[in-house]
C-alpha positions, 0 to 999 in steps of 0.5 A: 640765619638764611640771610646770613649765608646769602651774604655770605654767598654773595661776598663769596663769589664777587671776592672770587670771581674778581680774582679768578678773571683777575687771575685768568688774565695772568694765566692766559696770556702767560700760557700765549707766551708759553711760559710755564704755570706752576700753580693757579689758585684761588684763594690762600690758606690750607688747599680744600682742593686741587687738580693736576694738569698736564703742567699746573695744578688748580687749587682752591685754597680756604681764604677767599680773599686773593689768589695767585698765578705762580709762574717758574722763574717770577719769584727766583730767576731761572734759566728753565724753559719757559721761565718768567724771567727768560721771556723778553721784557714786552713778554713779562710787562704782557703777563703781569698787566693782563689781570688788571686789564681783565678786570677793567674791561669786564667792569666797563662792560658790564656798566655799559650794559647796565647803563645801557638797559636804563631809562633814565638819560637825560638830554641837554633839552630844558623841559621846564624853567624854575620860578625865580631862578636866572633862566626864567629872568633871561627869557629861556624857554621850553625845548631850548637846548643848552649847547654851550656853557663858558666854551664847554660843550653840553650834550646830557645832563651830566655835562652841564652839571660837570661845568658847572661845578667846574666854574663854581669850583675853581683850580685855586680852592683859596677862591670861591665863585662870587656870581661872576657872568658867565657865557651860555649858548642855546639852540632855538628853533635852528638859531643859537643864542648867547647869554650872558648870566649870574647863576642863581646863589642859593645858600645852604648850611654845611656842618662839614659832616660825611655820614653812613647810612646808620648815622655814623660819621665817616669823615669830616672837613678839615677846618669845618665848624663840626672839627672846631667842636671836637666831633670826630669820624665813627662818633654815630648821632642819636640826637639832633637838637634833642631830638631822637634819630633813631637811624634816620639819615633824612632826619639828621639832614632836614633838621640841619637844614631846617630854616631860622635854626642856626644853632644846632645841638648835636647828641653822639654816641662815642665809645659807649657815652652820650656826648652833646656838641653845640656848634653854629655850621658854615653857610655854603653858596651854590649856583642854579640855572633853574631849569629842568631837562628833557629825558631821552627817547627810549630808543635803541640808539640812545641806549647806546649813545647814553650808555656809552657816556654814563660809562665813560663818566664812571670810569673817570670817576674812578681816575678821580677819586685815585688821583685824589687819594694822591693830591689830598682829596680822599683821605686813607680814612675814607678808603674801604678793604675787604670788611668794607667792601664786604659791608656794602655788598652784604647790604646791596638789595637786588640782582641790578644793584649787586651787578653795579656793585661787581663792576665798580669794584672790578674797575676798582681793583683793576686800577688800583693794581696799575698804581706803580707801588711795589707788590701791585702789578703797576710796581712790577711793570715799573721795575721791567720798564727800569730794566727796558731802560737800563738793558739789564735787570736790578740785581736779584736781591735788590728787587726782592727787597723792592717788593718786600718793602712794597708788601710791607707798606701794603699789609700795614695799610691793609690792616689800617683800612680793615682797623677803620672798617670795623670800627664803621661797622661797630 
């Protein structure tokens, strides 16, 4: 029971305190612009409170997933003073993109001072060679810095494995990187010496299946071996080769992966029954230097160096993952709504971890909302630059269906999403 109200809690106030610094940004730079707020709330439902002011009232309402800034004259156009619809368009575009802007810059920030308060930076300074990997073969050594890879500057860790994902991955995904030469360039003792090499191909097999933590399939590969044999999302494994799981991620990845076994048995449990799938995995290749790095000196200035770089890494992988919702990568299945997220904060263990949490989703959301889809705050900025453009705004009751089809399409999706994050829970 007690840990029950802590979740509760939890979700509670990360929900609400996104919405209310989401909602804030609104309400502060409407108030800059002297535009007139009727109401600022926080949450929907049935008002558990409330408090007049001078010209809004404050209410906390009984749903705390959402909240509004109700502003005179942004629903209907009106001619009051201080009405939403009189202010100039820089004015209105100001107003409705202040809460995503909130919310991004207080998830950079507080990733930063996350990132920032870690030991864990890792330089571009090889600590140890690998046996049998391609960097012993070409003579690199201890204290080498990797500068450049095929023209791509290395600084940290993260840069180095962003290369070369970049050249075993290429643009055409019909073509796979076969152990091509490629340029590397490092620092030694002042000198910068250029290498020619084939990285390492070690082979691994891949089942083409994305799990939970509870063994519950969240997604597959189109196309993958485990598609082939009919093993769909939220099936949850119970048995690997006739092997009880028993809930354990690590065991359902070692006995995959477990050499001179290349057929595998595996047992799920899908609405309510046993189903056992027999299936040979593919066999992916991927490519190693084989060097260990360098972490970096524990001073102030490389907290910020570092903690100024893992943040601008975080904040394009959430530009990736968005635009890979768009281009096919992130399926809508994979995506999470309010249960979801509630799931994974419910579960998070630790002040860090929550924290972390409180600036992924703030980033999130921030992003999200400027995604130029009727209803977001992106779709109202577009429909002003439309009105910038035409020097004239849309007829009245054609922007409202603009943003009723919009909600529309946002409420169907909301559902779809919910519908999948219960049944990943379940």
């Amino acid at each position: 029971m007690i840990n029950f109200i802590v979740n509760a809690l939890k979700i509670i106030f990360l929900l609400g305190f996104l919405i209310f610094i989401h909602e804030g940004g609104h309400f502060c730079v409407a108030k800059l612009c002297k535009i007139k707020v009727k109401e600022f709330a926080i949450g929907f439902g049935k008002i558990i409170w409330q408090k007049q002011g001078n010209e809004t009232k404050y209410t906390l309402r009984l749903i705390p997933l959402g909240g509004f800034c109700s502003m005179e004259g942004e629903e209907e156009r009106s001619e009051n003073e201080g009405s939403f619809s009189k202010a100039s368009i820089p004015k209105r575009i100001a107003i409705v993109i202040a809460g995503a802007t909130v919310n991004i810059i207080f998830g950079l920030l507080v990733y930063f001072v996350l990132m920032s308060t870690s030991t864990t930076y890792v330089t571009n300074e090889i600590s140890s060679v690998l046996d049998g990997y391609v960097a012993q073969e070409v003579g690199l050594q201890q204290n080498d810095k990797i500068v450049e890879l095929d023209g791509k500057k290395i600084k940290n860790k993260y840069d180095l494995s962003k290369a070369m994902t970049k050249v075993t991955e290429p643009n055409d995904k019909n073509e796979k990187y076969n152990g091509e030469e490629i340029s590397l360039k490092v620092e030694r003792n002042g000198q910068t010496l250029e290498y020619q090499i084939k990285p390492t191909e070690i082979k691994t097999k891949n089942t083409g299946i994305y799990l939970d933590k509870n063994c519950k399939i969240i997604s597959i590969e189109k196309d993958s071996s485990a598609e082939k044999v009919g093993l769909k999302a939220n099936d949850k494994i119970t048995k690997i080769n006739n092997q009880e799981i028993n809930g354990d991620y690590n065991k359902i990845v070692n006995m995959i992966q477990e050499k001179g076994v290349n057929t595998i048995l595996i047992t799920v449990e899908r609405k309510e029954q046993q189903i056992t799938f027999k299936f040979t995995p593919d066999y992916i290749s991927s490519y190693y230097l084989g060097v260990n790095l360098k972490q970096a000196e524990n001073t102030l200035a490389n907290h910020l160096i570092y903690g100024g770089i893992e943040t601008k890494e975080f904040a394009g992988s959430i530009l990736d993952n968005i635009k890979m919702l768009f281009t096919g990568g992130v399926s809508v299945d994979q995506m999470m709504g309010p249960v979801g997220i509630s799931e994974v904060v419910a579960k998070t263990s630790g002040f860090r971890e929550f924290i972390y949490m409180l600036a992924l989703i703030s980033l999130s959301l921030g992003v999200t909302n400027l995604l130029p889809i009727p209803a977001l705050d992106g779709g109202k900025i577009l429909i002003l630059i439309i009105e910038a453009i035409r020097r004239k705004p849309l007829n009245e009751r054609t922007e409202i269906n603009i943003q009723l089809i919009g909600f529309s399409i946002l409420i169907a999706l909301s559902l779809y999403i919910t519908y999948n994050d219960i049944l990943r829970i379940f």
